[in-house]
N, C-alpha and C positions, 0 to 999 in steps of 0.2 A: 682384122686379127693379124694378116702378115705385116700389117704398117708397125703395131705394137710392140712382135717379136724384132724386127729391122731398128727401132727406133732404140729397144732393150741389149741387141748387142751392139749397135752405132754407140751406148756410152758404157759397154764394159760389163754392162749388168749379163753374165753368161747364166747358162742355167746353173741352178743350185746343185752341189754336189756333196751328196750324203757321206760318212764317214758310217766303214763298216768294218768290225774286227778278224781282223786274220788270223792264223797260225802261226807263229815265227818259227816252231818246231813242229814232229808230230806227239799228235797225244792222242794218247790211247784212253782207250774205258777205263772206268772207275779210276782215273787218274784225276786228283784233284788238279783245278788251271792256274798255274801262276800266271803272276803281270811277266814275267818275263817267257813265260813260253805264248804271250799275244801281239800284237799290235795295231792300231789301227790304220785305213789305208782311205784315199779320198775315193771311193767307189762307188755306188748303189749295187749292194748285191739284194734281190728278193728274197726275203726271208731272213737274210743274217742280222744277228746282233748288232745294234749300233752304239752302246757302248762297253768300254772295260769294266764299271763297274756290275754289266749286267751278268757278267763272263765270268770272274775271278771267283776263285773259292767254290763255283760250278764245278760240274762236272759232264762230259761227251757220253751220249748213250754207244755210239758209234765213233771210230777212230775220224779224225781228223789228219792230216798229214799238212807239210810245212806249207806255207804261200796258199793255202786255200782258206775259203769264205767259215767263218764258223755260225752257222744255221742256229737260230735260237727254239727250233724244232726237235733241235740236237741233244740239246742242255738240261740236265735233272738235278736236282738238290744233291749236295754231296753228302754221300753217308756216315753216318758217327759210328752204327752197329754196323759188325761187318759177320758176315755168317760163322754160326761155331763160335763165336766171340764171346767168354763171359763176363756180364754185369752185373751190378746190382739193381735188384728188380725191388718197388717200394708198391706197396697196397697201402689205400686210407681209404678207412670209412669210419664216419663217426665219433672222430677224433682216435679212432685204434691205427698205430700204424706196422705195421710189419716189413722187417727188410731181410732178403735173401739175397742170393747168387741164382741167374738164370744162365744160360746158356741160350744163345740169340740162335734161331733156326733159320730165321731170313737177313736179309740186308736191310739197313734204312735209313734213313735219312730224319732231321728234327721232324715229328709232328705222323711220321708213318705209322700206322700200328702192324706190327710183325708181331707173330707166334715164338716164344721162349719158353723154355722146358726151365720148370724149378730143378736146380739138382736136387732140392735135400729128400723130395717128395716124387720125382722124376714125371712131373702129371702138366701136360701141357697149358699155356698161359696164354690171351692174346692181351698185349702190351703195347703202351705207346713208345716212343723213343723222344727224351727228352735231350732240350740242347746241350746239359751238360753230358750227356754220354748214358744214364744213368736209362731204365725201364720204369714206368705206370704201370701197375698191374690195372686193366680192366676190368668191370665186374660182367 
């Protein structure tokens, strides 16, 4: 085994070195990630993200600060609903469709189901969050 490693750096072949994303800035919670507040760096960090496209348009559950590792442990969908926020919330069933104004109670992101209050009827709703921005009334 040591003759293999000897013979592997005797022609250059060094160990492989993983690329892992950094901070270029800090970023806080709920703060969506641009390309420019990241970078990558030739590192292995355990756990961290290894590429920008896995990072971008994410979001940090916990602050990160500049020059450090950004953990893919870290990282949650970025939310479209933001609490207190209103949308327009859609029910179908049956080919009936109905459209209101809710008012988002929780935070979410595409595909989450959070609770929303109809205004016109003020009776609470659990709802998906669709990618245009828009609510699923659930039945």
């Amino acid at each position: 085994m040591r003759a293999v490693i000897a013979i592997c750096f005797a022609f250059g072949a060094g160990p492989v070195m993983a690329e892992t994303v950094f901070a270029q800035k800090t970023i806080r919670p709920r703060e969506m990630i641009t390309a420019e507040a990241i970078h990558l760096q030739d590192v292995r960090v355990a756990g961290g993200a290894r590429t920008l496209e896995d990072v971008i348009g994410s979001e940090v559950k916990h602050a990160v600060y500049a020059g450090r590792p950004i953990l893919s442990g870290n990282l949650v969908k970025a939310a479209l609903i933001e609490r207190n926020q209103v949308a327009t919330a859609v029910f179908i069933l049956n080919g009936l469709t109905i459209t209101t104004e809710a008012r988002a109670l929780e935070r979410g992101a595409a595909g989450d189901v959070i609770r929303a209050m109809n205004l016109s009827s003020k009776s609470t709703l659990r709802t998906e969050v669709l990618a245009d921005g828009s609510l699923k009334v659930l039945p």
